[in-house]
C-alpha positions in Angstrom: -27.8 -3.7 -5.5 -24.4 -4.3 -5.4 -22.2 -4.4 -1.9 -18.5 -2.8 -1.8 -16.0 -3.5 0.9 -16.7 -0.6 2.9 -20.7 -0.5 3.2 -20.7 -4.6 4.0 -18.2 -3.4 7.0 -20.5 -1.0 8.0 -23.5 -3.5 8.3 -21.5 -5.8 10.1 -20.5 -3.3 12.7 -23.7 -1.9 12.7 -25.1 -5.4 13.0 -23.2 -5.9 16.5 -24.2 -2.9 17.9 -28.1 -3.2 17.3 -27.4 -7.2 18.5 -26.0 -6.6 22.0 -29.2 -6.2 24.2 -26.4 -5.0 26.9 -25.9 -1.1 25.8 -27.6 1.3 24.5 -26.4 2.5 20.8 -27.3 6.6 19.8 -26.7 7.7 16.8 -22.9 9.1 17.5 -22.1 5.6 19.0 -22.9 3.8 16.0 -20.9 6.7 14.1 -18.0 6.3 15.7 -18.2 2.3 15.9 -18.3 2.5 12.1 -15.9 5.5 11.6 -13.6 3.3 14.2 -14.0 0.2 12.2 -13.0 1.5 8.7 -10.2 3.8 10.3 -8.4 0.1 11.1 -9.4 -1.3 7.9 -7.8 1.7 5.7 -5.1 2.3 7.9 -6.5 6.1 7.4 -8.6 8.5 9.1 -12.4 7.8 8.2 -15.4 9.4 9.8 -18.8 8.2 8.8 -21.1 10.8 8.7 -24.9 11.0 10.6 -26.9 11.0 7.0 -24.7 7.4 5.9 -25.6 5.8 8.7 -29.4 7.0 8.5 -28.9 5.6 5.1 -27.2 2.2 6.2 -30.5 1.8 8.4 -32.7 2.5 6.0 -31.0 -0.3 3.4 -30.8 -2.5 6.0 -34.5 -2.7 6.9 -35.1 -2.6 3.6 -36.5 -5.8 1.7 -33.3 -5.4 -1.1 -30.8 -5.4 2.1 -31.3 -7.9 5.0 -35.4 -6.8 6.3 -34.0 -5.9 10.0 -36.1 -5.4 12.8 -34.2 -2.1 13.4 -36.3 -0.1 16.5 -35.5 3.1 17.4 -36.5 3.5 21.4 -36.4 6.5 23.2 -34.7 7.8 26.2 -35.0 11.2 27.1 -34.7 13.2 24.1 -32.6 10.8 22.2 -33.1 7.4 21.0 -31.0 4.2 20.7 -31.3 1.2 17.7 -31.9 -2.3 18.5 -33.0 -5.5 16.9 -36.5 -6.2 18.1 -35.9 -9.4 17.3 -32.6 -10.7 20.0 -31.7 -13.7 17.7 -31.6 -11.6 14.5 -28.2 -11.2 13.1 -27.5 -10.5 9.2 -25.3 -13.1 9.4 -28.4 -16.0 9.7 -30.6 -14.1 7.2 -31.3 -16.3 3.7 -29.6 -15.2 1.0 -31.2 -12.6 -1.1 -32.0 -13.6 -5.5 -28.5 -11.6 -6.0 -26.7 -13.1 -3.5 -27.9 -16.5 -4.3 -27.0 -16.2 -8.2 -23.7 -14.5 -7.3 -22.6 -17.9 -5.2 -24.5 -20.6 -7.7 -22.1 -18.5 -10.7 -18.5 -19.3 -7.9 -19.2 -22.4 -7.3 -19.2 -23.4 -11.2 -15.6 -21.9 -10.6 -15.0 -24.1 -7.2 -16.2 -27.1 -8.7 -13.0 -26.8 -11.6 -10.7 -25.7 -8.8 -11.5 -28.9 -6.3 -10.1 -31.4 -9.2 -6.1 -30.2 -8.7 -4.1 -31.9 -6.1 -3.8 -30.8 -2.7 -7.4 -29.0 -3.3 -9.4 -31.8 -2.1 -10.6 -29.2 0.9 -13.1 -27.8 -1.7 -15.1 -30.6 -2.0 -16.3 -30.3 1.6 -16.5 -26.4 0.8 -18.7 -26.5 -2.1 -20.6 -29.2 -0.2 -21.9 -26.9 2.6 -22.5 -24.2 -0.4 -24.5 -26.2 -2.5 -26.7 -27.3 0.7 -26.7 -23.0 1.7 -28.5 -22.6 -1.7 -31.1 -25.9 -1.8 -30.8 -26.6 -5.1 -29.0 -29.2 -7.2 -27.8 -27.1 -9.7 -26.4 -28.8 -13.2 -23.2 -27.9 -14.5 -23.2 -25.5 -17.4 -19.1 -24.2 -17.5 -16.3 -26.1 -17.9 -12.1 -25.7 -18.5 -9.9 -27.7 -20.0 -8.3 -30.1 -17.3 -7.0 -33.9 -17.6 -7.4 -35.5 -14.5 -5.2 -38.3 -15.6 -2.0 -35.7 -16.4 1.3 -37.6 -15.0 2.9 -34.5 -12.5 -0.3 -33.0 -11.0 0.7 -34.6 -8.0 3.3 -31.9 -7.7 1.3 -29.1 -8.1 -0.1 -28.4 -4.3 3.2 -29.1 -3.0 5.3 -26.9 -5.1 2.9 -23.8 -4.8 3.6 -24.6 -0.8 7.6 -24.0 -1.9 7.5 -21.0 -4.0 5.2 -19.3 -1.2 7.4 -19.9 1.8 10.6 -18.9 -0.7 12.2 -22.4 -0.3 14.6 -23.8 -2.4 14.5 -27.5 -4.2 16.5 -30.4 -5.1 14.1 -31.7 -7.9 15.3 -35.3 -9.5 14.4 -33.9 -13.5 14.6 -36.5 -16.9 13.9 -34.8 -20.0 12.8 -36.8 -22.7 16.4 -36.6 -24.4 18.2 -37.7 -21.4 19.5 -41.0 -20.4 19.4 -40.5 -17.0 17.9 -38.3 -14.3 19.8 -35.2 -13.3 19.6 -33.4 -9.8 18.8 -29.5 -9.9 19.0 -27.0 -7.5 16.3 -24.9 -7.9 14.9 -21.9 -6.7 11.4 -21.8 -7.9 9.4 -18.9 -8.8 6.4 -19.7 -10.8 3.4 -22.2 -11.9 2.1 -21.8 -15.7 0.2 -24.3 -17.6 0.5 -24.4 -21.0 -1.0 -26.9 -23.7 -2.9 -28.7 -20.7 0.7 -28.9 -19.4 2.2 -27.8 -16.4 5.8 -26.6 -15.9 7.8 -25.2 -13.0 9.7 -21.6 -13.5 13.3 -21.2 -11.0 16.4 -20.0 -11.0 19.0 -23.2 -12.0 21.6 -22.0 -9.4 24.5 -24.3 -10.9 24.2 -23.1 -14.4 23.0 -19.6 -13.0 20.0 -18.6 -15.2 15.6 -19.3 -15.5 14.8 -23.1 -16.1 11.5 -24.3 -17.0 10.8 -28.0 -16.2 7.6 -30.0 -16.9 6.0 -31.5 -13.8 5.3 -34.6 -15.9 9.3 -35.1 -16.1 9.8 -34.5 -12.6 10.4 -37.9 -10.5 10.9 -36.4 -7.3 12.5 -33.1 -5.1 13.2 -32.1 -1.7 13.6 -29.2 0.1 17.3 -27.8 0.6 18.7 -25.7 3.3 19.8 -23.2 0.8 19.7 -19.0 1.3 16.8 -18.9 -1.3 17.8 -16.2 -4.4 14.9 -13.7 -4.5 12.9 -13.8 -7.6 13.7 -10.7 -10.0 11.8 -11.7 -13.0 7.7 -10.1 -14.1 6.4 -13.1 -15.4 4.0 -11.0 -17.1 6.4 -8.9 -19.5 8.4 -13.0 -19.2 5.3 -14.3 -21.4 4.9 -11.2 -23.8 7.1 -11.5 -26.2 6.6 -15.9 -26.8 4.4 -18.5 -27.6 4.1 -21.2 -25.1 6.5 -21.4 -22.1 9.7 -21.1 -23.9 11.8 -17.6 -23.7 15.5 -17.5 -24.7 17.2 -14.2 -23.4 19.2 -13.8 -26.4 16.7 -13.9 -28.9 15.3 -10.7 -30.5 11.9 -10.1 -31.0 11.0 -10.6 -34.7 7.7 -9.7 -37.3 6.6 -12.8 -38.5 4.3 -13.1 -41.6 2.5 -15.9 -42.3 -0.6 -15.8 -45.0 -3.4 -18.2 -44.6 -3.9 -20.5 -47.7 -7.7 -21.2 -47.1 -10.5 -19.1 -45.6 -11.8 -21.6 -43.6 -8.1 -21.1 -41.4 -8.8 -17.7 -41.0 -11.9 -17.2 -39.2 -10.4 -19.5 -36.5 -7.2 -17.7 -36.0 -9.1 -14.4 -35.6 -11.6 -15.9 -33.3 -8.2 -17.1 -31.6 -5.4 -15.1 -31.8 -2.0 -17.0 -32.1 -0.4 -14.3 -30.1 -1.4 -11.4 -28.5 0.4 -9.2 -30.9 -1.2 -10.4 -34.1 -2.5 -8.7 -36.6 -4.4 -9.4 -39.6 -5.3 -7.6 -43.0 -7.3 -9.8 -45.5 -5.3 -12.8 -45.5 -1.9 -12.3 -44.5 -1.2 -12.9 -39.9 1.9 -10.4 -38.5 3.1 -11.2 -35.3 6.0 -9.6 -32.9 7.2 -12.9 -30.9 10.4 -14.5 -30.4 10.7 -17.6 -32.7 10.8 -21.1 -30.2 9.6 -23.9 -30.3 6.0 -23.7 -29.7 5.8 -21.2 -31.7 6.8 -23.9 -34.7 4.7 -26.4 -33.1 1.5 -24.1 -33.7 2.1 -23.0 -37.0 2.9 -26.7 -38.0 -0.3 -27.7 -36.5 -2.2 -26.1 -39.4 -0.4 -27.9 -42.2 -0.4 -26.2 -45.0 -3.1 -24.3 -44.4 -0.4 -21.9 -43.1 2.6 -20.6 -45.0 5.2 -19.0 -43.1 6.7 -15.7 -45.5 8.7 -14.0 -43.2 11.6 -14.5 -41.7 13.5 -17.0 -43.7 15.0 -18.5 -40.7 11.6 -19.8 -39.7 10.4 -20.8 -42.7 13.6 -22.6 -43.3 14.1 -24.3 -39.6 9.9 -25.0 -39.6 10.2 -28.8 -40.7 13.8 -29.4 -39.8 13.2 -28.6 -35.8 
């Protein structure tokens, strides 16, 4: 049975109140510890009523919830809850089967995660999970990562800078460049593309969005600098291209391209060239901006790929 936010508050609080051997809990007490509790959460009004928390009991003592020794003890004509059991606490319960499959599925997450820079800290994390379940569980997901990429170093340390809104000198050589240049950037953003990472600011000199790959980055410091706020969605940024590459100017265009084989085919259904494509027996449209990625993956399937429309493209496809 799955747990939401608000009934896993509820246990917790109910789990204090039946711990503390020191007061006597009735039924309105736990009520309005509960209806207290989720009123700070939500920032709004709550108020539990008496059949939820009857419920709550009843899941809690329950073999699918935690199997708490919840008494009910009399006094008077009313009757308080408490543990039976003073060193019971939900908290040092085993996991239960769901629990325990729900943790074995994030730590094949974790165990990607631990490999980038600056994420060492989840070693020791997944450590202590691995020994919470008992088991040496075997691998059986994996993403694409090279742990050998030149720039990883950088990544930890410029996800620190965007977050605290701090802006960058970064030492920068492209390929095509005989000598490094010094930027002043304000960066917004972290994409990998093509197992590649890149940095996304604003290029305060030249006063527009730069992209530069960490691997081309030798170095960068922080600058006292009023830090420009960021006023791009880098969601709607990535629509409209393939890759990392976005030029204002450019238009949005229908590209046609018709698959020459049908063994190309079935793979660029099974994965899509962009999320705008479209395909009718063997001919590809997509809605992109033409850059160069885009080139890069149509010329990565030979001639197994003809480009029809536009002309530009199909023109500038070998000469860029």
């Amino acid at each position: 049975m799955a747990i939401n936010k608000n009934a896993l508050l509820r246990y917790r609080v109910l789990d204090r109140c039946f711990s503390n051997p020191y007061r006597k809990f009735f039924i309105n007490d736990l009520i309005e510890a509960c209806s207290e509790a989720l009123s700070d959460y939500s920032g709004e009004g709550t108020s539990i009523s008496r059949r939820q928390i009857y419920d709550d009991i009843n899941f809690m003592k329950s073999e699918a919830g935690y199997a708490a020794p919840i008494e009910s003890y009399r006094d008077g004509r009313r009757a308080y809850y408490r543990y039976s059991d003073r060193d019971f606490s939900i908290d040092n319960r085993p996991l239960n089967p769901e629990e325990t499959e729900q943790l074995a599925n994030a730590l094949e997450v974790l165990s990607r995660v631990k490999g980038l820079p600056g994420f060492q800290w989840m070693q020791n994390l997944e450590a202590h999970l691995r020994n919470t379940l008992d088991e040496d569980t075997q691998p059986i997901i994996s993403f694409q990562e090279n742990e050998f990429l030149v720039g990883k170093d950088h990544l930890q340390r410029l996800y620190n800078y965007i977050k605290n809104k701090q802006v960058l000198d970064i030492t920068y050589q492209g390929f095509s460049m005989d000598k490094p240049e010094v930027f002043e950037i304000h960066p917004y953003y972290l994409k990998q593309y093509n197992n590649r990472w890149y940095v996304f600011g604003w290029n305060a000199e030249e006063e527009k969005l730069y992209n530069l790959p960490l691997d081309r980055i030798e170095s960068f410091t922080n600058k006292q600098t009023e830090f420009r706020p960021c006023d791009f969605n880098f969601d709607e940024y990535f629509d409209d291209i393939v890759g990392v590459t976005n030029d204002p100017d450019a238009e949005v265009v229908e590209v046609i391209l018709e698959a020459k084989n049908e063994i190309v085919l079935p793979y660029i259904i099974s994965k899509p060239l962009h999320g705008s494509q479209k395909v009718k027996d063997n001919i590809i449209r997509l809605e992109v901006k033409i850059n160069y990625e885009l080139k890069s993956l149509i010329r990565s399937f030979g001639n197994q790929l003809e480009v029809l429309e536009p002309l530009e493209l199909k023109k500038s496809l070998w000469d860029s």
